[in-house]
GUSE-177992 format. One record per residue: z, x, y of N, C-alpha, C, O, CB in turn; residue in three letters. Coordinates in steps of 0.2 Angstrom, whole numbers, padded with zeros to 4 digits, always signed. Each point is the difference from the previous one (the first is absolute). Glycine has a CB too. Example, Ala and Ser with C-alpha at 12.3 -4.5 7.8 and 13.67 -1.06 7.14 Angstrom:
# GUSE-177992
+0039+0066-0028+0000-0004+0006+0000+0004+0006+0003+0005-0001+0003-0014-0005ALA
-0010+0007+0011+0001+0004+0006+0003-0004+0005+0001+0003+0006-0011+0003-0009SER
This chain:
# GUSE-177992
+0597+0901-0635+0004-0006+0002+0008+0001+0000+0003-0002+0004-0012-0004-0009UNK
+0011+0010+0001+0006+0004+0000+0002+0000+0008+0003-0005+0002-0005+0013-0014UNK
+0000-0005+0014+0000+0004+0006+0001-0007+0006+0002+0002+0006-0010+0012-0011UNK
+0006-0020+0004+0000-0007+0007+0005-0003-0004+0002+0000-0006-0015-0002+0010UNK
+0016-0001+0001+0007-0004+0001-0001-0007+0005+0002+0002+0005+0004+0010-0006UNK
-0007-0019+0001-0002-0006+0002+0009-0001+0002+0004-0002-0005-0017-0001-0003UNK
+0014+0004+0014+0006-0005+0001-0001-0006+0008-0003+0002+0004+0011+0009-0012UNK
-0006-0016+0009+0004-0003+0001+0000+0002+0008+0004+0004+0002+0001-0005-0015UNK
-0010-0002+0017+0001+0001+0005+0004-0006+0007-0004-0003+0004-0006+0011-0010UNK
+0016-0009+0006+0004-0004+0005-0006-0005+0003-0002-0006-0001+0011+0017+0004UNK
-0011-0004+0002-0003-0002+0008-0006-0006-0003-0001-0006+0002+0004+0020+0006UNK
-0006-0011-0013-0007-0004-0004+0003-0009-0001-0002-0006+0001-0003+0021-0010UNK
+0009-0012+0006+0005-0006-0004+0001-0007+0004-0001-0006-0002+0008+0017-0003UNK
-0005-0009+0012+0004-0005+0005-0007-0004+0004+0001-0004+0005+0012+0013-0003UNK
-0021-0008-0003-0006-0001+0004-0003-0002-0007-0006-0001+0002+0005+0010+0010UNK
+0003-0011-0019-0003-0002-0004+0003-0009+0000+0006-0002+0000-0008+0015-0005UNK
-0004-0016+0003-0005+0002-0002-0005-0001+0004-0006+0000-0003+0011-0001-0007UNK
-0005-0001+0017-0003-0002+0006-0005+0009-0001-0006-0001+0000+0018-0008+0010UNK
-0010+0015-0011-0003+0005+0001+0000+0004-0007+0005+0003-0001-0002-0004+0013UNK
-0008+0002-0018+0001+0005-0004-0002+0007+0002-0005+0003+0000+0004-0012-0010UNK
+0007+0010+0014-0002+0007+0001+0001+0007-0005+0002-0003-0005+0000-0002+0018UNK
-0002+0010-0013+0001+0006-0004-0002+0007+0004-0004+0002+0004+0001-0009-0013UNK
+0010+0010+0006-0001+0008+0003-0001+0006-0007+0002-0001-0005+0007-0003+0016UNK
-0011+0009-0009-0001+0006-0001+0003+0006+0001-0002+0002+0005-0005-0008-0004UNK
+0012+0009-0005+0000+0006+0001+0001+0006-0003+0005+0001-0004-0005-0006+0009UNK
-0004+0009-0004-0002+0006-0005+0006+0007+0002+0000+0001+0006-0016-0005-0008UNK
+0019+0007-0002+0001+0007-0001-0002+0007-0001+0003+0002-0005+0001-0010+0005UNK
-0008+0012+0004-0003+0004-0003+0004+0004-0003+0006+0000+0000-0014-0002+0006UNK
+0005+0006-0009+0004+0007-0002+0001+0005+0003+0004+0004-0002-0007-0005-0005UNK
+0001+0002+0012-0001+0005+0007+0007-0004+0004+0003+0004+0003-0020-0001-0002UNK
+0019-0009+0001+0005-0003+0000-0004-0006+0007+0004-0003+0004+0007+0015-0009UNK
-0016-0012+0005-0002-0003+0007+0001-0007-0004-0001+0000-0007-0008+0010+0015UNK
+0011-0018-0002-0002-0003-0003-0005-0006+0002+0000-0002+0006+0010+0008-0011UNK
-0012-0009+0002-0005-0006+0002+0001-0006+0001+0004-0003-0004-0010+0008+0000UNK
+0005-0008+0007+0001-0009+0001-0004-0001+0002-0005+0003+0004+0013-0005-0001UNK
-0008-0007-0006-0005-0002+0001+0003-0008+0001+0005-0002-0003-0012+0012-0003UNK
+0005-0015+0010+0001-0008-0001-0006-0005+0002-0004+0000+0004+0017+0002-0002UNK
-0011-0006-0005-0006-0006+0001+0007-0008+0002+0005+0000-0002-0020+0006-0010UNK
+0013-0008+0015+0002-0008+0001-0002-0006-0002+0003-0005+0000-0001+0011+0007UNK
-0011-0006-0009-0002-0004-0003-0007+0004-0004-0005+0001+0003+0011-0012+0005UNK
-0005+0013-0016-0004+0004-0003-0008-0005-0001-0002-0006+0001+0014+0012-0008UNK
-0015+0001+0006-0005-0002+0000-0005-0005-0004-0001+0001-0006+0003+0008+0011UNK
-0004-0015-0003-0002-0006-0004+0004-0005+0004-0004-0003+0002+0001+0008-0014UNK
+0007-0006+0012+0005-0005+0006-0003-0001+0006-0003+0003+0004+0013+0001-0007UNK
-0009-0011+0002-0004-0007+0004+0001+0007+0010-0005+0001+0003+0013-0020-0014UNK
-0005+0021+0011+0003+0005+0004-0006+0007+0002-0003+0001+0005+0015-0007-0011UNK
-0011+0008+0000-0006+0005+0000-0003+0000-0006+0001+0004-0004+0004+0002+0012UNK
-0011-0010-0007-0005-0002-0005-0005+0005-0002-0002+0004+0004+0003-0013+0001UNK
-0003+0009-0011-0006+0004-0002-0006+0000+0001-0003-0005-0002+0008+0005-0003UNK
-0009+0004+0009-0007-0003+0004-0005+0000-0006+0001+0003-0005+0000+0003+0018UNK
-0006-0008-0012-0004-0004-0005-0003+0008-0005-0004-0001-0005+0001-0013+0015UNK
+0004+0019-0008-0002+0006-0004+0007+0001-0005+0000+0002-0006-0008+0004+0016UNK
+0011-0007-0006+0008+0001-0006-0001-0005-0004+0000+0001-0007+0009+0003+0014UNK
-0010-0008-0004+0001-0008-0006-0007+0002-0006+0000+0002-0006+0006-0015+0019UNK
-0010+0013-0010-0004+0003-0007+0001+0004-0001+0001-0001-0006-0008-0002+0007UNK
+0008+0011-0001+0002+0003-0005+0008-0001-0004+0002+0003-0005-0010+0003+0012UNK
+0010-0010-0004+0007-0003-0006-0004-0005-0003+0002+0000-0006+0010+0000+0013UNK
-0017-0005-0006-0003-0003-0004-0004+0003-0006-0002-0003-0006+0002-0003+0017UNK
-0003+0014-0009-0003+0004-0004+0005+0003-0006-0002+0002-0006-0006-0001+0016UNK
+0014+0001-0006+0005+0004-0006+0002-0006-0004+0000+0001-0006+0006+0009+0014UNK
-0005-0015-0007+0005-0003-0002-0004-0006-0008+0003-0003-0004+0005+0005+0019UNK
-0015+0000-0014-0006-0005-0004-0005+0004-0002-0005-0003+0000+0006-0007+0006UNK
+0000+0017-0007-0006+0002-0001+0000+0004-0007-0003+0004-0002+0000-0002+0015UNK
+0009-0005-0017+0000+0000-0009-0002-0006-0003-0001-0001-0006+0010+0009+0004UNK
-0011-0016+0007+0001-0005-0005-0007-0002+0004-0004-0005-0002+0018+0002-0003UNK
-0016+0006+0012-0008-0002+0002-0004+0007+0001+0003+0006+0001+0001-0018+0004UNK
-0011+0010-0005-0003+0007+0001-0003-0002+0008+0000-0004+0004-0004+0007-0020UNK
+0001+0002+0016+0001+0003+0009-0005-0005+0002+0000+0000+0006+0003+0015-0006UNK
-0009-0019-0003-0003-0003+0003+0003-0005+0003-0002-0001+0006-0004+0006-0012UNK
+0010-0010+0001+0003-0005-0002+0007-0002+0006+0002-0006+0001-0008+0010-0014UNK
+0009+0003+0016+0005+0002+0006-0003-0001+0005+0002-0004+0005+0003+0012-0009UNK
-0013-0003+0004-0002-0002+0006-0003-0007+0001-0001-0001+0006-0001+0013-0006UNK
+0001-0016-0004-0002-0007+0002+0005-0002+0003+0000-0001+0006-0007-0002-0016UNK
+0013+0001+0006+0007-0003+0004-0001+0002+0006-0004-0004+0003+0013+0005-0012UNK
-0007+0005+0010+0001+0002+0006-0006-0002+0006+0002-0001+0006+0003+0010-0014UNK
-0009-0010+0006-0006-0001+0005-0001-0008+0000-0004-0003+0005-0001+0015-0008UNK
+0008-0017-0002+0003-0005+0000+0005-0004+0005-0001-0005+0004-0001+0010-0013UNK
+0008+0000+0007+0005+0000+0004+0000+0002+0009+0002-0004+0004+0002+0008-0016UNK
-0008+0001+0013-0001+0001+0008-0003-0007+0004+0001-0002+0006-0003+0015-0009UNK
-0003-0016-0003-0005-0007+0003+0004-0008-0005-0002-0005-0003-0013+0015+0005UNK
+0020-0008+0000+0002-0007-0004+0000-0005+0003-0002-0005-0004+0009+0009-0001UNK
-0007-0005+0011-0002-0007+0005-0005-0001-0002+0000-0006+0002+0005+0007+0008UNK
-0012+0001-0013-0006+0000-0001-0002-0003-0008-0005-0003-0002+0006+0013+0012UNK
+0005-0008-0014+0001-0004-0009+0001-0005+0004+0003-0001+0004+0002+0007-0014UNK
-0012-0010+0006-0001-0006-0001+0007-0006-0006+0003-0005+0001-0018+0012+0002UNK
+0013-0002-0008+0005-0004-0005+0004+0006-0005-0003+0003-0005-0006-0016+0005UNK
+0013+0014+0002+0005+0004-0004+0001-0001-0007+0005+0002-0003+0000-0003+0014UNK
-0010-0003-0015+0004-0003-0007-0007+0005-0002-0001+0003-0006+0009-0019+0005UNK
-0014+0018+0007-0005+0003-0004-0002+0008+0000-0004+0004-0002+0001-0015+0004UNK
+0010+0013+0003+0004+0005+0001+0004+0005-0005-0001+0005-0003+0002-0014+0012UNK
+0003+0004-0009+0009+0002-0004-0002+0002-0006+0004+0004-0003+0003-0014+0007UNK
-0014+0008-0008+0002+0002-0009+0001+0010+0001+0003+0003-0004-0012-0016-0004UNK
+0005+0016+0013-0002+0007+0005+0008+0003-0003+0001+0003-0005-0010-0008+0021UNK
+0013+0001-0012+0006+0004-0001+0005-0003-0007+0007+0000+0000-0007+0003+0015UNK
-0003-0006-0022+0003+0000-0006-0001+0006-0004-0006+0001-0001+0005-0011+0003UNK
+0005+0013-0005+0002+0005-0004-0006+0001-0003-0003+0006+0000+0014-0008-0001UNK
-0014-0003-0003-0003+0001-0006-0008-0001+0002-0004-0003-0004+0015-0001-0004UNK
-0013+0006+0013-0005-0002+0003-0006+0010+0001-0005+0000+0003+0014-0015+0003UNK
């Protein structure tokens, strides 16, 4: 972490907050260097997460306070939700202490 530096990009600056974009760039030690930019990161209404991402962020992000059975329900929930009848018989699914 020593070694990365976060500053302050103008151009980023003046297209906020219509755009959270972000750049990238690396310096190697060989001297070559990299770049990289996005204009609207990924997850933005812009460039969305397809429904494999979004479950595996559903998976990283719940899988110390639910067990894998219990994800995969949501999840399989979630894809047919026009199809929940009643959401009150749903919901207790995604309480903590369940």
């Amino acid at each position: 972490m020593r070694l990365v530096e976060c500053v302050a990009d103008p151009e980023l600056d003046k297209t906020f907050p219509r755009r959270w974009g972000a750049t990238a760039e690396i310096l190697a030690r060989e001297g070559r260097t990299y770049f990289a930019r996005v204009d609207y990161c990924k997850g933005d209404p812009e460039n969305p997460l397809s429904w494999d991402e979004l479950i595996e962020k559903f998976h990283g992000l719940c899988h110390r306070r639910m067990t894998k059975e219990r994800r995969l329900k949501v999840v399989e929930t979630v894809r047919c939700l026009e199809k929940v009848g009643d959401l009150k018989k749903w919901s207790p699914l995604l309480l903590r202490n369940r």
